[in-house]
C-alpha positions as CSV (number, residue, x, y, z in Angstrom):
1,X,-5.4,-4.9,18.7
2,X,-5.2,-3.4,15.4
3,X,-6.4,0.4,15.4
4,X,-8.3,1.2,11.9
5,X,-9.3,4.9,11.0
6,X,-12.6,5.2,8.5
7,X,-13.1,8.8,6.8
8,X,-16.7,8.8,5.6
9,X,-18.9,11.4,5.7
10,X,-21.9,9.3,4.7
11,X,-23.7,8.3,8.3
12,X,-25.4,5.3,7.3
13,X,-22.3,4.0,5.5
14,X,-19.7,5.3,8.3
15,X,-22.1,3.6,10.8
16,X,-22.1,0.2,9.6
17,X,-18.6,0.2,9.0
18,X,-17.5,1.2,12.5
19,X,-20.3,-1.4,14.0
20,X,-18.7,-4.6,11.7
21,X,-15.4,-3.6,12.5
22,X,-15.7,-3.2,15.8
23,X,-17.7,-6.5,16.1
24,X,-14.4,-8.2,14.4
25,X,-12.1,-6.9,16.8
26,X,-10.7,-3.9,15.5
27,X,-10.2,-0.4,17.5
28,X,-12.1,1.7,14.9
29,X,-11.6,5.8,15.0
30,X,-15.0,7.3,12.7
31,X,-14.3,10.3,11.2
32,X,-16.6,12.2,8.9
33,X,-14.5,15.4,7.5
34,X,-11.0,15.1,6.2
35,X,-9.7,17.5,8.6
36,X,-10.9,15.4,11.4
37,X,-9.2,12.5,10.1
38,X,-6.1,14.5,9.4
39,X,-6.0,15.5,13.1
40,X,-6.6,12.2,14.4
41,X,-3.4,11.0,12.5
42,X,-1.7,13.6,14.2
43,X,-2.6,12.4,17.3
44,X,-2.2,8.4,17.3
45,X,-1.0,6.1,15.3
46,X,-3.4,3.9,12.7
47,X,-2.8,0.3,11.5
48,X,-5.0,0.6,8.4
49,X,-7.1,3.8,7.0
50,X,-10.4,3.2,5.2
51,X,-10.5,6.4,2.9
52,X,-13.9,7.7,1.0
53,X,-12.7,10.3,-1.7
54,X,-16.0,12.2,-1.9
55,X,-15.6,14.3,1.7
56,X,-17.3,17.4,2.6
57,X,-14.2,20.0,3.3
58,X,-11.0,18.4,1.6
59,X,-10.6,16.6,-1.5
60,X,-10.0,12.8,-0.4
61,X,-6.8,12.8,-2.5
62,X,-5.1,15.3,-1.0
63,X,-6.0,13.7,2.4
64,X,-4.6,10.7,1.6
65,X,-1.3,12.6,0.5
66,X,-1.1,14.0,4.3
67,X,-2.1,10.8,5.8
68,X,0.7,9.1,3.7
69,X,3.1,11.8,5.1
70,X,2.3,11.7,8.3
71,X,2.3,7.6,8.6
72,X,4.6,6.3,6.3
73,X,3.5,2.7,7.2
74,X,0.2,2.8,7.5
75,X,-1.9,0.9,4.7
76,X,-4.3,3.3,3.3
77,X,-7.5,2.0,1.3
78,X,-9.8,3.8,-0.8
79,X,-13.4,3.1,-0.7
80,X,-15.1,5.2,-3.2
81,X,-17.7,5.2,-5.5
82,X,-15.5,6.6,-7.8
83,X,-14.6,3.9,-10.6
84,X,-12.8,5.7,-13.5
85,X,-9.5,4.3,-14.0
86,X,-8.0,7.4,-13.8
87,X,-9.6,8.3,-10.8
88,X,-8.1,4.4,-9.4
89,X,-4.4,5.8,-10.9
90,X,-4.2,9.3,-8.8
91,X,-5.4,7.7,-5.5
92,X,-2.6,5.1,-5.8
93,X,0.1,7.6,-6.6
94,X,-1.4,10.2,-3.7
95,X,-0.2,7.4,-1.7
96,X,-3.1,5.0,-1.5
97,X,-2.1,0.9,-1.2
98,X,-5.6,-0.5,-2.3
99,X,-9.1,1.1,-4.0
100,X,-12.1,-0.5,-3.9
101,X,-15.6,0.9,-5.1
102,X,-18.8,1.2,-3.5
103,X,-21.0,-0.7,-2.8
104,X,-18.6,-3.5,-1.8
105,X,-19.7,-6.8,-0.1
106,X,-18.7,-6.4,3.7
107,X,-17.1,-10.0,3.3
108,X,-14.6,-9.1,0.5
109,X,-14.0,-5.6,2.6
110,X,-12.8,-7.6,5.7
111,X,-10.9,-10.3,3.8
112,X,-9.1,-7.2,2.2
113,X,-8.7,-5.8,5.7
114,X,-7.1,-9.0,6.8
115,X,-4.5,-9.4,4.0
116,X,-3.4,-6.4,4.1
117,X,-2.9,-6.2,8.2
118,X,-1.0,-10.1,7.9
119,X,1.0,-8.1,5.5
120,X,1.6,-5.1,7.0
121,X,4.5,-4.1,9.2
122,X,4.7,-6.6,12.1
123,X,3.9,-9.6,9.3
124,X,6.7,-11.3,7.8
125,X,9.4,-13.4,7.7
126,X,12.7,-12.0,9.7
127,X,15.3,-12.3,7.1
128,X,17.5,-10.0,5.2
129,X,18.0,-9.9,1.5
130,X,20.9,-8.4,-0.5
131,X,20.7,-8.3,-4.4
132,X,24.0,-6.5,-5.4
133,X,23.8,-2.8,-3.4
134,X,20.0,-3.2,-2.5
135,X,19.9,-4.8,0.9
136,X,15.9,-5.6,2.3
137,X,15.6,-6.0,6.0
138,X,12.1,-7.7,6.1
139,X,12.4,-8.0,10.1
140,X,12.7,-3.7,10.5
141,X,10.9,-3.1,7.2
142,X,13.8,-1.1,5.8
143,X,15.6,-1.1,2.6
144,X,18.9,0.3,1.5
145,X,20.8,1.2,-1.9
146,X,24.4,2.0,-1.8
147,X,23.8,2.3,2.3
148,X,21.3,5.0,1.9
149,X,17.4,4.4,3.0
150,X,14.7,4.4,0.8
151,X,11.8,6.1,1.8
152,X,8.6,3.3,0.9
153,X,5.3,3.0,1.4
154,X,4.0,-0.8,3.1
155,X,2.9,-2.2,-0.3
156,X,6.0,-0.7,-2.1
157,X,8.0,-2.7,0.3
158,X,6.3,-5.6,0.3
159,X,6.8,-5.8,-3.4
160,X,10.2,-4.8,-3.6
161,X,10.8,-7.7,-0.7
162,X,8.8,-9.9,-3.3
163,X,10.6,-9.7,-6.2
164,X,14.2,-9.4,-4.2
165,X,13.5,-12.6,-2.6
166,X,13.8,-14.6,-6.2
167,X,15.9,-12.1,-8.1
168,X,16.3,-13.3,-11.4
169,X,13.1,-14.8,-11.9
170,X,10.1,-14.0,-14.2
171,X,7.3,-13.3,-11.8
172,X,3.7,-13.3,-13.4
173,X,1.4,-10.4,-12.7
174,X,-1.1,-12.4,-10.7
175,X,1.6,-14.1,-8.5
176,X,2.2,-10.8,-7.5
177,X,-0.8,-9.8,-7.1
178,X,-1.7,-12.9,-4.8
179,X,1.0,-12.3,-2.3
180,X,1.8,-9.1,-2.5
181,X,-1.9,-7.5,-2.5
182,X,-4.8,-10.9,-1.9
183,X,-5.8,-13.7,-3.6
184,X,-9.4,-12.6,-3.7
185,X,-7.6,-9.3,-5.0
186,X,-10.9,-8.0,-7.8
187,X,-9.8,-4.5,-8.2
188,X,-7.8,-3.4,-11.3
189,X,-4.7,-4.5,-11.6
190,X,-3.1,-1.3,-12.8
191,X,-2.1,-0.7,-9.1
192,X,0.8,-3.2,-9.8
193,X,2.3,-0.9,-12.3
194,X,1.8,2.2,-10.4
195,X,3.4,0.4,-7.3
196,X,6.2,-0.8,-10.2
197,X,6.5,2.9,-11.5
198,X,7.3,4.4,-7.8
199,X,9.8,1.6,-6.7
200,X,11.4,2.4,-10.0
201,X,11.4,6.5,-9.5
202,X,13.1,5.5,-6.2
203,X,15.9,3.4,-6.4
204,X,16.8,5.8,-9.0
205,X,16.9,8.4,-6.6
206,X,18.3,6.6,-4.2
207,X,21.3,5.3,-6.1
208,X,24.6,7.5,-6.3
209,X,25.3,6.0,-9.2
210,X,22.6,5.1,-12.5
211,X,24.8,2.2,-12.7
212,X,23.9,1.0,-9.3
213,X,20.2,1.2,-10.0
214,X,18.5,-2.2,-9.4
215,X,16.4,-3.0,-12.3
216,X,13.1,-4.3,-12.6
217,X,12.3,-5.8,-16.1
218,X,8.8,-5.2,-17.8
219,X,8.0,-8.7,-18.9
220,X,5.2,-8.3,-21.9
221,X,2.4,-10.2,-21.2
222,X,3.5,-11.9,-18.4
223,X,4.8,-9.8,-15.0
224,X,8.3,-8.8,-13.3
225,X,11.7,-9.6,-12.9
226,X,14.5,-8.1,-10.1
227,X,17.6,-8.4,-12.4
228,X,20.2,-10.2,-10.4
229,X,23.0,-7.6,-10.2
230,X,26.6,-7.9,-9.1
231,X,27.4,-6.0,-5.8
């Protein structure tokens, strides 16, 4: 049974959210204050985190900073009524794999939930890739450069896995955001280039050379591209 964590303060919103889930078949854990939610973290571990911004002690940012530190793999989603674009941009790079904005339709909200727990950690194909010193191992949800880890978060993997598995060829923004994120996907799709922007910042950190750094062409207008590289 998947084990889901929902940080909302609001009682009538946390409520119904802990009844549906639970009525789907989900372990649910209801927090309503960010340390709460920190603490609980602590504690177990958490499949999937449902994530309101606007909490009463901590700024939901920072919280999903911790949460990100404290479990690496867990998807993290934002469910705010926060809209700005901006506001979209820092919860992705604190660390958060989806955002979504209130009110949202309880159907879309699970068929989100779905996607992202068939894509999670024990989804997936058990294969191994290598595209000249960057080796993915789908199967332990681990990649290397040059031998050494690198540190990602689910959705960073599971597009770095994505583009590795055809390296070479021009993948369109929406094919990536179809498998990588959901097909019903109706959020902005400015978390691709955030998610693009962090696998870039760590390969390069990873590397021990900058001419061992995997590259990932901007294609104008159109997506992605792994560059095939020589080992």
């Amino acid at each position: 049974m998947f084990r889901l964590l929902v940080v909302e303060d609001d009682h009538t919103i946390g409520q119904a959210l802990e009844s549906s889930l639970r009525s789907h078949g989900y372990e649910v854990s209801w927090q309503r204050t960010g340390r709460d939610a920190l603490e609980q973290a602590g504690d177990r571990e958490f499949d999937l985190v449902l994530l309101d911004l606007g909490l009463p002690d901590l700024d939901g940012v920072e919280v999903c900073r911790r949460l990100r530190e404290a479990q690496a793999q867990c998807v993290q989603v934002i469910l705010t009524a926060r809209h700005e674009e901006m506001d979209v941009v820092v919860g992705l790079e604190a660390g958060a794999d989806d955002y979504l904005t209130k009110p949202v339709r309880l159907g879309e909200l699970l068929a989100r939930i779905r996607a992202h727990l068939r894509r999670g950690p024990a989804a997936g194909p058990q294969v191994a890739v290598t595209v000249g010193r960057l080796r993915i191992d789908t199967a332990a949800r681990r990649a290397s450069l040059d031998g050494r880890e690198v540190s990602l978060r689910a959705k960073e993997f599971d597009l770095l896995a994505r583009l590795a598995a055809e390296p070479g060829v021009a993948l369109s923004r929406d094919t990536l955001m179809t498998e990588v994120w959901d097909e019903h996907w109706y959020g902005s799709s400015k978390t691709l280039d955030v998610h693009i922007a962090a696998l870039r910042r760590k390969l390069a950190a990873a590397a021990t050379s900058p001419q061992h750094v995997p590259r990932i062409a901007t294609l104008r207008g159109h997506g992605y591209r792994l560059e095939n590289m020589a080992g």
